[in-house]
C-alpha positions in Angstrom: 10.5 -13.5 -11.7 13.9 -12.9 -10.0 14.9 -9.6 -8.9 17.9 -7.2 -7.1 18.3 -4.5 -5.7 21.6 -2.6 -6.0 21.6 0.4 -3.6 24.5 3.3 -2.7 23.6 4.3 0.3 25.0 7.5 2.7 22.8 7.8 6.0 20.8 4.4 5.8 17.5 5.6 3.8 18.6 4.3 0.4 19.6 0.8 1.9 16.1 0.9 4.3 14.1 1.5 0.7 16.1 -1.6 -1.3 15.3 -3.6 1.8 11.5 -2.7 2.0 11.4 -2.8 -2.2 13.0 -6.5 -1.7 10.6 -6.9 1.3 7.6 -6.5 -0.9 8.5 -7.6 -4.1 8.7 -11.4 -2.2 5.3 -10.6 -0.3 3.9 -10.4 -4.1 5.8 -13.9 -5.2 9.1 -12.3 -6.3 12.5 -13.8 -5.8 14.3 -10.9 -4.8 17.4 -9.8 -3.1 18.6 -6.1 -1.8 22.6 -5.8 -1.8 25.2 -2.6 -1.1 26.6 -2.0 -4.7 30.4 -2.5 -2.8 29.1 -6.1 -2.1 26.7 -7.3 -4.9 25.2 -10.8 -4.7 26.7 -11.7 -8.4 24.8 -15.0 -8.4 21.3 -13.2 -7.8 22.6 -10.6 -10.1 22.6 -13.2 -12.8 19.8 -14.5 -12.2 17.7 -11.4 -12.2 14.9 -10.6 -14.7 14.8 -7.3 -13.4 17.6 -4.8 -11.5 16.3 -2.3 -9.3 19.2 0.2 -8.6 18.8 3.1 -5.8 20.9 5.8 -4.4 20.5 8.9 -3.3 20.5 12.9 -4.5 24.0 14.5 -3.8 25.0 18.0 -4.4 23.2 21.3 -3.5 20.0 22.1 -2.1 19.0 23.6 -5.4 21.2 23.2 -8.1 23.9 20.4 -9.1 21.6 17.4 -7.8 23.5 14.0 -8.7 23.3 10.8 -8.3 25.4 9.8 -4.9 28.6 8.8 -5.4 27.1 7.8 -9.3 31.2 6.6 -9.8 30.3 3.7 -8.2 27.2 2.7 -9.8 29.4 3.9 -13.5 31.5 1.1 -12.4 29.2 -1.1 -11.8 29.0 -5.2 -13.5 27.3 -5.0 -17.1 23.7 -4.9 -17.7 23.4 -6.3 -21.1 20.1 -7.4 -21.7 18.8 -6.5 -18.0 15.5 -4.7 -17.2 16.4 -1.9 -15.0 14.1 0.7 -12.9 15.6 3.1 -10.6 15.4 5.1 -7.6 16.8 7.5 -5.8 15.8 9.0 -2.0 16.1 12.8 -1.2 15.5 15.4 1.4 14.8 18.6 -0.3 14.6 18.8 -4.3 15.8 16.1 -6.8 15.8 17.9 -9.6 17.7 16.3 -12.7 19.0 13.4 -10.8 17.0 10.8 -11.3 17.4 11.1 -15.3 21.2 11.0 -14.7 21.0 8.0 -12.4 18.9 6.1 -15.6 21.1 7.3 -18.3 24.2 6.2 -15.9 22.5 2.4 -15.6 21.9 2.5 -19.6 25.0 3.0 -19.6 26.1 -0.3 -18.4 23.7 -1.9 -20.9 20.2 -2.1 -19.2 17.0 -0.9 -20.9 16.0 1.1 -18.2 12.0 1.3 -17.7 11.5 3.7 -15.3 12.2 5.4 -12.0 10.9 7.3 -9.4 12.1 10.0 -6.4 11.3 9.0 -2.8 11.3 11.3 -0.2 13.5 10.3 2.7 10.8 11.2 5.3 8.2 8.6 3.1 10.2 5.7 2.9 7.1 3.7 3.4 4.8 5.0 0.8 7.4 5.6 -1.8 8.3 2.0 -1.9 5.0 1.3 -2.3 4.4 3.0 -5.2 7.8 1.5 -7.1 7.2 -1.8 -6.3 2.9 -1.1 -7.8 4.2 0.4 -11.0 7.1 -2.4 -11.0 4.3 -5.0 -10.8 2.0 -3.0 -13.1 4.7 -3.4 -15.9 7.0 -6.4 -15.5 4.6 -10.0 -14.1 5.7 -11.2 -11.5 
């Protein structure tokens, strides 16, 4: 299986996630790649049996939680006929982001499968639990 991950990232934590998620995805035999959506690998892109696309909870502390800078990721290359899961990192509360972050990567095409909310101070353990339930659904 080939993967990416296509990140927006504002203070590092998004990009540190796609680069662990990449990380261990290879550690369990997947071919995958972790790239800032302003620079996407469109070979690898291409190639990918599944896209993995992260960013990170904008707006309030309570209310108005959005995808970061979701314009970007709106814009983003088609995903016709792509598997996508998402993610998104976060200090205080989510809230409705992460269902606006999967309906923006539908959007573009992509049967999205999934997503999940890591905390920025659990990097570690969240990525762990994305790439589990990644493995869990799609073989590697």
């Amino acid at each position: 299986m080939h993967a990416i991950v296509i990140y927006e990232s504002l203070t590092g934590h998004t990009r540190t996630a796609a680069e662990l998620i990449a990380q261990r995805l290879g550690t369990e035999g997947v071919t995958a790649v972790a790239c800032p959506i302003t620079n996407i690998d469109y070979q690898a892109l291409s190639a990918a049996d599944l896209v993995i696309v992260g960013s990170w909870v904008d707006g309030l502390f309570v209310v108005g939680q959005r995808p970061g800078r979701v314009g970007r990721i709106a814009k983003m290359p088609a995903l016709a006929g792509k598997r996508a899961v998402v993610y998104l990192t976060y200090a205080l509360d989510p809230g409705k982001a992460l269902q606006k972050l999967s309906d923006t990567v539908s959007s573009r095409g992509a049967e999205v499968l999934g997503g999940i909310t890591i905390r920025r101070d659990r990097i570690e353990e969240g990525t762990a639990d994305l790439v589990d339930r990644i493995l869990g659904v799609v073989p590697a």
